[in-house]
C-alpha positions, 0 to 999 in steps of 0.5 A, spaced: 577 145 393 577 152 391 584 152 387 581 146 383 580 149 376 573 146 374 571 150 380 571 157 375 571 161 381 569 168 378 575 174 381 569 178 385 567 179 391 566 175 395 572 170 391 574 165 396 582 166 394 583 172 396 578 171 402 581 165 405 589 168 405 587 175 408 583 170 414 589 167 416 594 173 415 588 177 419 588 170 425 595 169 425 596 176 426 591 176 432 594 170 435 602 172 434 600 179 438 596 174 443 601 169 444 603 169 451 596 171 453 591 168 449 587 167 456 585 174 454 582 173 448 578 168 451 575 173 455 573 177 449 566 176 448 566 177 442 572 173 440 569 167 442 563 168 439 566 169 432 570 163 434 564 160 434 561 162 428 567 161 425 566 153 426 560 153 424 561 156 417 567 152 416 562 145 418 557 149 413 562 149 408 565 142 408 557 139 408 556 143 403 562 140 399 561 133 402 554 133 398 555 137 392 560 132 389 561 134 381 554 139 382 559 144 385 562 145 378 556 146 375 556 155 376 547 154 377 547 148 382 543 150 389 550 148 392 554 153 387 550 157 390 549 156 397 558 155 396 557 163 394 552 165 399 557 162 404 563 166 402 559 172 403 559 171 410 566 169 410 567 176 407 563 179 412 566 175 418 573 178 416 571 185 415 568 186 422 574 181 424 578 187 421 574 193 423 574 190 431 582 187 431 586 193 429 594 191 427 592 185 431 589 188 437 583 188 440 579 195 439 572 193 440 570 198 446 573 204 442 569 202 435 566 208 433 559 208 430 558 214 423 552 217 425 551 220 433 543 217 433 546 210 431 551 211 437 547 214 442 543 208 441 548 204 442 550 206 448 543 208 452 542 201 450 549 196 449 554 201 453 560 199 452 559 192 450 561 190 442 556 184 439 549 183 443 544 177 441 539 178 435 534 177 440 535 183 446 538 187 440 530 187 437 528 188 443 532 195 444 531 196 438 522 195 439 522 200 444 524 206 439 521 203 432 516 198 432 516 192 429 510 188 428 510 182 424 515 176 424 516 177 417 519 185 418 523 182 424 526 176 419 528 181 414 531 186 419 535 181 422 537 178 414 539 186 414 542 187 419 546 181 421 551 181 415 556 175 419 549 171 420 550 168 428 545 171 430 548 177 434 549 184 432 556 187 433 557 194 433 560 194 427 555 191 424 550 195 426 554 201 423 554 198 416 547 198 417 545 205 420 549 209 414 
């Protein structure tokens, strides 16, 4: 559906043409360095989370195809909309793919996070795990900065989250502390 002319996807990020390709190579390179023991990458937490994210934002994806119809040509419909607010996500899941996958291997636990305070943080509170669920990572987070109200908690996790699974990976939080 995304090469079909009428679709008039704009050249920009997040353009799904350039997302997709840059996807599969990135997988297809995880898989190939994995190939006789893919019984590793299961034991990867974080794999299996972004997996799961991932069949997740494809359903999300093909429901939203499902039921747009011709609207999806229309660049002002709600499901043009919701398309690109997905391939936002797409666009973020590979980069924190990338960031975590270096050259096909998993490099997770040597991620580095910019700031020191961020690492510390992280460290005092994560240790060396890569990706932790929204609600202990708010919980950590409560300790040293108070968040009081629901509303601040869904925006903060609206910022924060950028691959949208509710999970906070280190990648992430680092986008976040810079």
């Amino acid at each position: 559906y995304c090469q079909i002319p009428k679709m008039n996807l704009k050249n920009s990020p997040p353009y799904m043409l350039d997302i997709l390709p840059d996807f599969y190579q990135t997988l297809r390179e995880i898989i190939n360095h994995y190939e006789d023991r893919l019984h590793i990458l299961n034991d990867i937490e974080y794999f299996r989370i972004f997996i799961n994210n991932l069949i997740v934002l494809c359903t999300k994806t093909i429901e939203c195809f499902k039921h747009a119809g011709h609207h999806m040509y229309n660049e002002q419909s709600n499901y043009r909309k919701h398309f690109i607010k997905l391939s936002l996500y797409y666009s973020h899941n590979l980069a924190e793919l990338k960031s975590l996958f270096i050259n096909g291997i998993y490099e997770g636990e040597r991620f580095r996070l910019t700031k020191q305070e961020a690492t510390d943080f992280w460290k005092k509170n994560f240790n060396d795990r890569t990706i932790v669920p929204w609600e202990e990572f708010k919980e950590k987070l409560n300790d040293v900065h108070s968040i009081q109200l629901n509303n601040e908690s869904i925006a903060l996790q609206n910022t924060i989250d950028l691959t949208h699974n509710n999970y906070v990976s280190i990648f992430e939080f680092d986008v976040f502390t810079r």
